[in-house]
Each structure stands twice: as structure tokens, then as C-alpha cells.
VOBA-1610 file (N, C-alpha, C; in pm, whole numbers, padded with zeros to 5 digits, always signed):
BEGIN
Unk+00084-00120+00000Unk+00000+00000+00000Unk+00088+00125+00000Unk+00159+00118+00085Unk+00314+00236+00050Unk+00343+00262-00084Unk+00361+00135-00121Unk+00438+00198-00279Unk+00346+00230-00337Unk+00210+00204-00362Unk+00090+00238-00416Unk+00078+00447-00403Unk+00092+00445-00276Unk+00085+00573-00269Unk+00175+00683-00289Unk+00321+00633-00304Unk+00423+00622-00380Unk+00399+00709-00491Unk+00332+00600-00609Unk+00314+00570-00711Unk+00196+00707-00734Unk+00132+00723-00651Unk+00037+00815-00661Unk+00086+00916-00632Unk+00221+00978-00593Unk+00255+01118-00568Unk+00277+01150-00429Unk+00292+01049-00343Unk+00305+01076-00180Unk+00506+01025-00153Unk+00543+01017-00237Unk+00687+00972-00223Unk+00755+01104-00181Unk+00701+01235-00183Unk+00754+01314-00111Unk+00730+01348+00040Unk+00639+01291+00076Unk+00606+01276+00222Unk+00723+01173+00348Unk+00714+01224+00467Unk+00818+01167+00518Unk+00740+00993+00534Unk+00849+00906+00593Unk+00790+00801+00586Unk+00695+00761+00708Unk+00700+00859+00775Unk+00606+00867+00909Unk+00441+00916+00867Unk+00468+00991+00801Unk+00302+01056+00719Unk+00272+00963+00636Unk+00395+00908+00556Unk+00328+00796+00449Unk+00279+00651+00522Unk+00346+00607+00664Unk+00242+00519+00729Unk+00122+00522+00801Unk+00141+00671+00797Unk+00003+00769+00860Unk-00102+00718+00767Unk-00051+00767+00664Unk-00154+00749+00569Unk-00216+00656+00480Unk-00114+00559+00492Unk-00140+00436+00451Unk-00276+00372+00560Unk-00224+00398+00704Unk-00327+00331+00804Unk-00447+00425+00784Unk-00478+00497+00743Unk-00595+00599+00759Unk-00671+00513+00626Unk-00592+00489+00525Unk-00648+00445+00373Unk-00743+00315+00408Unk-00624+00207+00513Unk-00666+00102+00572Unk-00802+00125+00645Unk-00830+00220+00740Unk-00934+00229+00779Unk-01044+00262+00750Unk-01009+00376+00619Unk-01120+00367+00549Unk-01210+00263+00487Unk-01120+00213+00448Unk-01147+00059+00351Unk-01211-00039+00416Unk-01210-00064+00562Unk-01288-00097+00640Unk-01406-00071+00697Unk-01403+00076+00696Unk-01559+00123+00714Unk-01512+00209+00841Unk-01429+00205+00938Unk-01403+00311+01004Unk-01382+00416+01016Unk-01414+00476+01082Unk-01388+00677+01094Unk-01233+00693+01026Unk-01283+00769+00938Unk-01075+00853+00931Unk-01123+00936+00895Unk-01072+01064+01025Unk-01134+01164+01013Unk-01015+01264+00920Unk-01060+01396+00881Unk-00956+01453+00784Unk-00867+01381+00688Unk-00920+01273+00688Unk-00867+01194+00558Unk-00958+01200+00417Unk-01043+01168+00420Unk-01152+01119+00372Unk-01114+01238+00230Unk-01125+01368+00163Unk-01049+01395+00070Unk-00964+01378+00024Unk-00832+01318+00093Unk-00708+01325+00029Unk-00778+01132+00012Unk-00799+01046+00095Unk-00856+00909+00040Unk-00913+00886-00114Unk-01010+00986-00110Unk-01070+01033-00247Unk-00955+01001-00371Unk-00911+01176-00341Unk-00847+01170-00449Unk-00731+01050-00460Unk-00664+00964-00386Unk-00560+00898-00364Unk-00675+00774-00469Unk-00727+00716-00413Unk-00828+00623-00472Unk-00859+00663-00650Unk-00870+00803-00672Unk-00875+00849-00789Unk-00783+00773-00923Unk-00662+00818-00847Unk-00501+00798-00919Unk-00539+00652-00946Unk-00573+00597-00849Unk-00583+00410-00859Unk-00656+00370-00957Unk-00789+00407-00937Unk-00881+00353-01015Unk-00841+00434-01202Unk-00844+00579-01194Unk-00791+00571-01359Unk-00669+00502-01417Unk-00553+00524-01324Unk-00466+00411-01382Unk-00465+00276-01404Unk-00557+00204-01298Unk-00566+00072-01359Unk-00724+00034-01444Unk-00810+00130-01433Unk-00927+00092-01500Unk-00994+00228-01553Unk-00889+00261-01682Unk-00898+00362-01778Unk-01016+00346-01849Unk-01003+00229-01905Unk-01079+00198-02014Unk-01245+00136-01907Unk-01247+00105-01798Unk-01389+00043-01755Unk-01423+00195-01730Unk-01365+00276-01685Unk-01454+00414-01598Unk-01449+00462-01733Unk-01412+00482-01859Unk-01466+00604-01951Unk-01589+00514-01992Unk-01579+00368-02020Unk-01699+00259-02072Unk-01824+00326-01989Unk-01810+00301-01837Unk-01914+00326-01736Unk-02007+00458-01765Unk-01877+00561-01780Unk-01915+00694-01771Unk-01968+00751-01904Unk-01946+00678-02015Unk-02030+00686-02148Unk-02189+00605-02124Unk-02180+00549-02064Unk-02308+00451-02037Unk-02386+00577-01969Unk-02345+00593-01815Unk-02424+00678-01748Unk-02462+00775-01846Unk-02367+00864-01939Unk-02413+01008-02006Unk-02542+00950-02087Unk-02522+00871-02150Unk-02604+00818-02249Unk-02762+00769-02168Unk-02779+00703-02071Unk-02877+00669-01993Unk-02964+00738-01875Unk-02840+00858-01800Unk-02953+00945-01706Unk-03060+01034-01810Unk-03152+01067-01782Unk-03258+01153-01832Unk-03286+01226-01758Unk-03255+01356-01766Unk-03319+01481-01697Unk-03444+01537-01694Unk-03553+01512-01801Unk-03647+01540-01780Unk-03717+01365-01676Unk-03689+01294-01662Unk-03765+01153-01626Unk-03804+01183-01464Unk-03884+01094-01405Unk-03945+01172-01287Unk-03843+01115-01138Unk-03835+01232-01116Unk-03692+01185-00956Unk-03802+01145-00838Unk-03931+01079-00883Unk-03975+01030-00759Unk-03889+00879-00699Unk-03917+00835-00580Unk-03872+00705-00545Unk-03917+00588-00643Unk-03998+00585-00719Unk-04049+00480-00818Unk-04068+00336-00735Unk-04127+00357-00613Unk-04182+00273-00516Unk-04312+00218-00597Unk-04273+00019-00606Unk-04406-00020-00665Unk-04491-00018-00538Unk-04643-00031-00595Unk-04747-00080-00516Unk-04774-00207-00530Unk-04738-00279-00461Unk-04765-00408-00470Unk-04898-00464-00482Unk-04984-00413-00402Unk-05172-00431-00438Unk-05220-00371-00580Unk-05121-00290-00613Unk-05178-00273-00749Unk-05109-00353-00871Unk-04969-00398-00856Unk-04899-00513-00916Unk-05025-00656-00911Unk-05060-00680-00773Unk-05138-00786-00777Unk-05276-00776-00869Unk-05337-00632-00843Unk-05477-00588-00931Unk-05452-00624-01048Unk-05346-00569-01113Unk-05287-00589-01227Unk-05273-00739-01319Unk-05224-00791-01230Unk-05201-00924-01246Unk-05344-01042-01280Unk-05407-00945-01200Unk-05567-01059-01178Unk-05661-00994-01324Unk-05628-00884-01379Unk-05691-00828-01451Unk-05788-00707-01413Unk-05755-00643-01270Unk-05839-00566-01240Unk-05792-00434-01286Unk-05686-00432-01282Unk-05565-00266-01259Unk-05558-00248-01407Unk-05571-00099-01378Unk-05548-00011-01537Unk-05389+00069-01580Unk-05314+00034-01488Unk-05227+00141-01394Unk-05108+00126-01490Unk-05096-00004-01509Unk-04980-00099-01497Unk-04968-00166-01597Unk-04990-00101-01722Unk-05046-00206-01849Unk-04911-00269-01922Unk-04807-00125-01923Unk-04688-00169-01946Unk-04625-00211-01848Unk-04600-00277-01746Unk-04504-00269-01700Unk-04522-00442-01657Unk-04427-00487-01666Unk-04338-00631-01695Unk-04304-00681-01575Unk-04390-00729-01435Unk-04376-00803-01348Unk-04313-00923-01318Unk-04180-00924-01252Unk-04103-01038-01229Unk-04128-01087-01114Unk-04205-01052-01022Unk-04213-01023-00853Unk-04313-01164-00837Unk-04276-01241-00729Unk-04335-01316-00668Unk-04429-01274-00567Unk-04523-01233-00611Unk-04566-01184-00531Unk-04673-01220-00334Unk-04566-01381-00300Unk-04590-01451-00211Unk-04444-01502-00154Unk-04317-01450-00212Unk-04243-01411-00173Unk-04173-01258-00131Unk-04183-01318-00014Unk-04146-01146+00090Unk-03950-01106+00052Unk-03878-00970+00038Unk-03793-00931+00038Unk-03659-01035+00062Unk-03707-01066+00239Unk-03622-01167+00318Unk-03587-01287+00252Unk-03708-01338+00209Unk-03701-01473+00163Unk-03629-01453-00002Unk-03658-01334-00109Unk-03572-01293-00207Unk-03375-01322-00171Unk-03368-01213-00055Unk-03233-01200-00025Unk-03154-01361-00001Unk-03196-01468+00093Unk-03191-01530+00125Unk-03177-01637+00016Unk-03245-01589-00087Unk-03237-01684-00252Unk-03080-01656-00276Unk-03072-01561-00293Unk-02959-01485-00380Unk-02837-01554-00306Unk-02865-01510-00192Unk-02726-01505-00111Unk-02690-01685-00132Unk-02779-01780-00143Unk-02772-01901-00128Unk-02717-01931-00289Unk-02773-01862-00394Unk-02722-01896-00531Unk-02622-01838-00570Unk-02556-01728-00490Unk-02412-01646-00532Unk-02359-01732-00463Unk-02337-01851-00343Unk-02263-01928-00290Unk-02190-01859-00129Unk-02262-01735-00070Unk-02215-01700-00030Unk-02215-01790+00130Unk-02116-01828+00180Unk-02128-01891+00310Unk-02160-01857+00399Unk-02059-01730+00456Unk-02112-01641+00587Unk-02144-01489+00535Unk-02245-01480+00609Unk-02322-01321+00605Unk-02207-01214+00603Unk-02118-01220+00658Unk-01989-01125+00685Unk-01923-01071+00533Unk-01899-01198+00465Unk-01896-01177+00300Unk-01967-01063+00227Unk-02107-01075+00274Unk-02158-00961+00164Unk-02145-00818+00259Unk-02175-00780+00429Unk-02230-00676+00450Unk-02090-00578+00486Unk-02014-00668+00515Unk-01861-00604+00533Unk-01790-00531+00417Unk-01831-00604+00302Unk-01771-00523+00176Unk-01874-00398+00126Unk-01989-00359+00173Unk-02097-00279+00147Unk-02080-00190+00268Unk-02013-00233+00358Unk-01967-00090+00490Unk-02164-00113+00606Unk-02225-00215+00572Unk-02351-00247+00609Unk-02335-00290+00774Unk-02335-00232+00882Unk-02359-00310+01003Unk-02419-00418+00996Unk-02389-00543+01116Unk-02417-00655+01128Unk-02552-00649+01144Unk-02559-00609+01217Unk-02729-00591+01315Unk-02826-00545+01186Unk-02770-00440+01107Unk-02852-00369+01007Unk-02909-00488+00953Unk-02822-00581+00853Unk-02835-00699+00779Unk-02892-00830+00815Unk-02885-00817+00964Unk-02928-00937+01028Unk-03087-00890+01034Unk-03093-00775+01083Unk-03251-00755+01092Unk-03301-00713+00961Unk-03276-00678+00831Unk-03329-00693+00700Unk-03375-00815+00709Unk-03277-00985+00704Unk-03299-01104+00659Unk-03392-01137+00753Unk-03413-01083+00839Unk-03501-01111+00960Unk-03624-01092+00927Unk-03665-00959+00871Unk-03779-00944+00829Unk-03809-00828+00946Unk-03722-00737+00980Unk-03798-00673+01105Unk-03826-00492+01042Unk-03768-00491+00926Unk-03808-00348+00865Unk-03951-00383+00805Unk-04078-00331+00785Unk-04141-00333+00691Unk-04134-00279+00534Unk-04066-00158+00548Unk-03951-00102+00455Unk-03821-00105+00440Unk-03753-00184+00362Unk-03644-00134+00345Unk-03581-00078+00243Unk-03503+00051+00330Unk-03426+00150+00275Unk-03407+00088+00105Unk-03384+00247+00021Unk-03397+00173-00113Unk-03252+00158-00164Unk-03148+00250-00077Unk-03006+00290-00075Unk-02976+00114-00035Unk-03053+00080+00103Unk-02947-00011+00168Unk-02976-00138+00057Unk-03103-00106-00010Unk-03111-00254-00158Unk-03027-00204-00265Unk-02993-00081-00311Unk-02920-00076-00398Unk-02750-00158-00303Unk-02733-00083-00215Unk-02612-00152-00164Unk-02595-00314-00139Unk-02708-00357-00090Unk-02694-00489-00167Unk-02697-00563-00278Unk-02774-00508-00408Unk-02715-00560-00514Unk-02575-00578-00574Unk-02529-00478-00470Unk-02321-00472-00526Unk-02274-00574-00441Unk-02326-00561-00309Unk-02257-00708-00221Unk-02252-00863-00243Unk-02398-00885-00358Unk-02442-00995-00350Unk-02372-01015-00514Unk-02304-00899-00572Unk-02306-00888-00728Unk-02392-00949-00781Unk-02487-00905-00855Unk-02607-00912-00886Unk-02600-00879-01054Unk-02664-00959-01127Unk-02637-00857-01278Unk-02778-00759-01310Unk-02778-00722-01397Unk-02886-00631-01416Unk-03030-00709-01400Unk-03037-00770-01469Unk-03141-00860-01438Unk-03167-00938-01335Unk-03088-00958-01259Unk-03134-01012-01089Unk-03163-00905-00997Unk-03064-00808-01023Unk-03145-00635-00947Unk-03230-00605-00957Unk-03307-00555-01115Unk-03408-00575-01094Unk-03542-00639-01049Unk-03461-00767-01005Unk-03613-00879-00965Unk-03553-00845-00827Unk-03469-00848-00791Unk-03437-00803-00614Unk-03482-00664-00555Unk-03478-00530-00704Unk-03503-00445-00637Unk-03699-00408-00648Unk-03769-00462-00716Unk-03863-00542-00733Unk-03961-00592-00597Unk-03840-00718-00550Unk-03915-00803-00467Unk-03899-00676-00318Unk-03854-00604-00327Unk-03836-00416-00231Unk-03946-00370-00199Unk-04006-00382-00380Unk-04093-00215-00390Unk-04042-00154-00452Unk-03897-00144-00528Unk-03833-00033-00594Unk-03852-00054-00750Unk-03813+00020-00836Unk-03753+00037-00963Unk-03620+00127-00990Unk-03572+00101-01098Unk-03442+00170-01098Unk-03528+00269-01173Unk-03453+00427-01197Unk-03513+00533-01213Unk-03376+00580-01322Unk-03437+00618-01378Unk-03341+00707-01539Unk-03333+00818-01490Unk-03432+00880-01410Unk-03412+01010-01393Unk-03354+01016-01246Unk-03299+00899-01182Unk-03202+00927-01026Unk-03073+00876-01042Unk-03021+00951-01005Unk-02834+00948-01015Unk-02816+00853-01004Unk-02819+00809-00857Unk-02756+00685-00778Unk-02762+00559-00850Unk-02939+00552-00883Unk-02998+00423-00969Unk-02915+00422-01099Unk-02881+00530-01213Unk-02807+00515-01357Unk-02670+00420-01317Unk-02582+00544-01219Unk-02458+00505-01152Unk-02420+00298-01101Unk-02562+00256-01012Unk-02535+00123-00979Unk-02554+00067-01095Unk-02679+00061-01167Unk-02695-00019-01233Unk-02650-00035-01362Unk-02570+00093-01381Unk-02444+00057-01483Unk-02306-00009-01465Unk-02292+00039-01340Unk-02193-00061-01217Unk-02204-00191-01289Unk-02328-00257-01223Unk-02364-00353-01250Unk-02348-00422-01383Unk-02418-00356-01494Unk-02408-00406-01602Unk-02236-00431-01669Unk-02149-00362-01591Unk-02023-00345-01633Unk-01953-00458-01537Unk-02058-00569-01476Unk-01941-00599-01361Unk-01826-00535-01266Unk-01896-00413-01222Unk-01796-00366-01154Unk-01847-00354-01003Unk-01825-00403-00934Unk-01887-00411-00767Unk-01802-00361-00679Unk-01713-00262-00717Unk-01614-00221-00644Unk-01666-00102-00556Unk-01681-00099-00440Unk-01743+00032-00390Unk-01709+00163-00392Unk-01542+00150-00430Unk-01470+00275-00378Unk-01516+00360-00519Unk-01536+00241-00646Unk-01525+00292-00750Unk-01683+00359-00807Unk-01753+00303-00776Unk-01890+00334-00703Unk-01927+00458-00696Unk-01874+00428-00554Unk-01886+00623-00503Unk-01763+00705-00548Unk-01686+00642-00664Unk-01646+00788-00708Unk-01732+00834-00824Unk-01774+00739-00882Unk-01876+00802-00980Unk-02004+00877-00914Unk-02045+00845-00829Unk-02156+00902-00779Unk-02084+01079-00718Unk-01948+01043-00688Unk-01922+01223-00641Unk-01877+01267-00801Unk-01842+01185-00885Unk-01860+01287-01001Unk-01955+01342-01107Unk-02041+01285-01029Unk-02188+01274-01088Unk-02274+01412-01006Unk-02203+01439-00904Unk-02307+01531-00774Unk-02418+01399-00719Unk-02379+01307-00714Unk-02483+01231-00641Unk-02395+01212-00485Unk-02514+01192-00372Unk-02455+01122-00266Unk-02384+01000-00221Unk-02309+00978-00173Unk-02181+00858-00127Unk-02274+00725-00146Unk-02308+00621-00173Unk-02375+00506-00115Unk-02301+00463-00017Unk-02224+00417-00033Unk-02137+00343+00026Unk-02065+00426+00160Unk-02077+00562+00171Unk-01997+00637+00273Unk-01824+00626+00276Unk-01757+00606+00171Unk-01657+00604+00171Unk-01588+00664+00072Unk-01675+00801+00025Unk-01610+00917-00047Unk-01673+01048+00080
//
């Protein structure tokens, strides 16, 4: 990680600041406080990601230009599920286009719990540790103890569980959500996604160069 930062322009720093800062990088990366770091992390992370993934971030960042829509509506695009079901039975007028993947006798929990079992993941620690997600948070999602959950903390799990476009959407779906053309965050993941890229740091740098907010809290 030294020479990394090195490499990034810190080779003029003494070697006492450069282990300073190496451990601050470390803690970020973990999800811990580093306080007055967190800009120079940024940009340090910057240097990294264009030098080794030139060609995925201009790919990404042609995708996003091409796909946000500024006039499209910045509501939450929260489905109604009673009207998904109306719909379904032939009652609902609402919903004529729209292309239902949703089980709709499978609850969120029992979705997550699919996934996590078909990505192979063993222990819970795997997905919520790399998403910066408290234990407790994740334990009580799979639990079933939100009636809502956050639409941030489902986008953040589609990157934990790497998810491709088409399983997000049936995950963000089995929520209540839709991805939105006209919301930052939503263009940003789910081009992530489509690009195979589940990297968080890289994530939220598109989202701060976008003017969108951190997902991940580690810009």
C-alpha cells in the first residue's frame, strides 16, 4: 500500500506521514472513521482507479451520459404491490406496461436469502462487510424486522451480493423499488452492474462525479 501511494505522488512525504496514511487508507477501507482523511482518500483512490481501470470508468461513464434523463421523474419509483397484484388478476389499469417479475408470495427476506444461497455466499460477513452495512442492520433486514427497506441499503446490496442487471431488478422489485433514469444513484449502480464492476470505492467515485450522494460512505 506504500508503494501504491508512492506511485500516486506521496513519495515526497516523510515516511512517518506515508504510514500515517497508509493506516488511515486502511481504515477507510474498512468502514471506520478517518477523520480529515476522507479527501485526500478520495483523491488517492482516484489515481488508482484511472490508472488501472482507464478503459472500464470512460466505458461506465459513457453509459451513465447516455442513460440518465433529466427530464424523467426523480420520484422514489416505489411499486405498489396491491396494485402489481390488481394488475395481475386483470383488475388494474395502472400498470399495463409494465413487466412483473415479482413473486408476489415471496417477501424481500425470503428474495435475499435466494440470492445469497445462489451467489454461494457462506457467511453473512462476505456480503455486509464489503458494502460498509452493520451486522445488526443486515441481520434484521434477513429477519424481516423493517417493513420497509431503505432503497439505498437494496441498492447496496445488489453490489454485495453482485447481482447482474437482471437479478437487481427482480431483487429491487421483490423491495418495492424500480431503478429510475431520472435518479443518479440508480443510472450510476446499475451501470456498475451491467459493467461488472462491484467495487465500492469505485462506485462512489462516480456518484461524487456525478453530484450524487456517497452510497457506500466512503467518499
Amino acid at each position: 500500500l506504500r508503494d501504491k501511494l508512492c506511485e500516486a505522488g506521496f513519495e515526497e512525504r516523510s515516511i512517518t506521514a506515508l504510514n500515517k496514511r497508509a493506516g488511515q487508507y486502511q481504515s477507510l477501507f474498512r468502514g471506520d472513521e478517518a477523520p480529515y482523511a476522507t479527501e485526500q482518500m478520495r483523491a488517492v483512490y482516484q489515481s488508482f482507479a484511472i490508472r488501472d481501470n482507464e478503459n472500464l470508468i470512460g466505458s461506465i461513464r459513457s453509459c451513465i451520459a447516455e442513460t440518465f434523463d433529466f427530464n424523467a421523474s426523480t420520484e422514489e419509483n416505489v411499486i405498489d404491490r396491491n396494485s402489481v397484484l390488481a394488475h395481475l388478476s386483470g383488475e388494474g389499469n395502472g400498470l399495463t406496461s409494465y413487466a412483473c417479475s415479482v413473486d408476489m408470495h415471496e417477501t424481500f427476506p425470503m428474495v435475499l436469502e435466494r440470492f445469497i444461497e445462489k451467489k454461494g455466499f457462506r457467511k453473512h460477513k462476505e456480503i455486509y462487510s464489503k458494502i460498509f452495512m452493520k451486522a445488526d442492520t443486515f441481520s434484521s433486514i434477513l429477519r424481516g424486522k423493517y417493513p420497509i427497506v431503505k432503497k439505498e441499503n437494496v441498492l447496496r446490496l445488489c453490489v454485495g451480493l453482485q447481482l447482474s442487471v437482471d437479478e437487481a431488478e427482480e431483487f429491487m422489485e421483490s423491495a418495492g423499488y424500480l431503478f429510475s433514469r431520472g435518479i443518479m444513484m440508480d443510472v450510476v449502480v446499475k451501470t456498475c452492474l451491467a459493467h461488472q464492476c462491484y467495487n465500492t470505492f469505485m462506485i462512489d467515485e462516480e456518484l461524487y462525479e456525478h453530484n450524487a450522494p456517497a452510497l457506500f460512505g466512503v467518499v
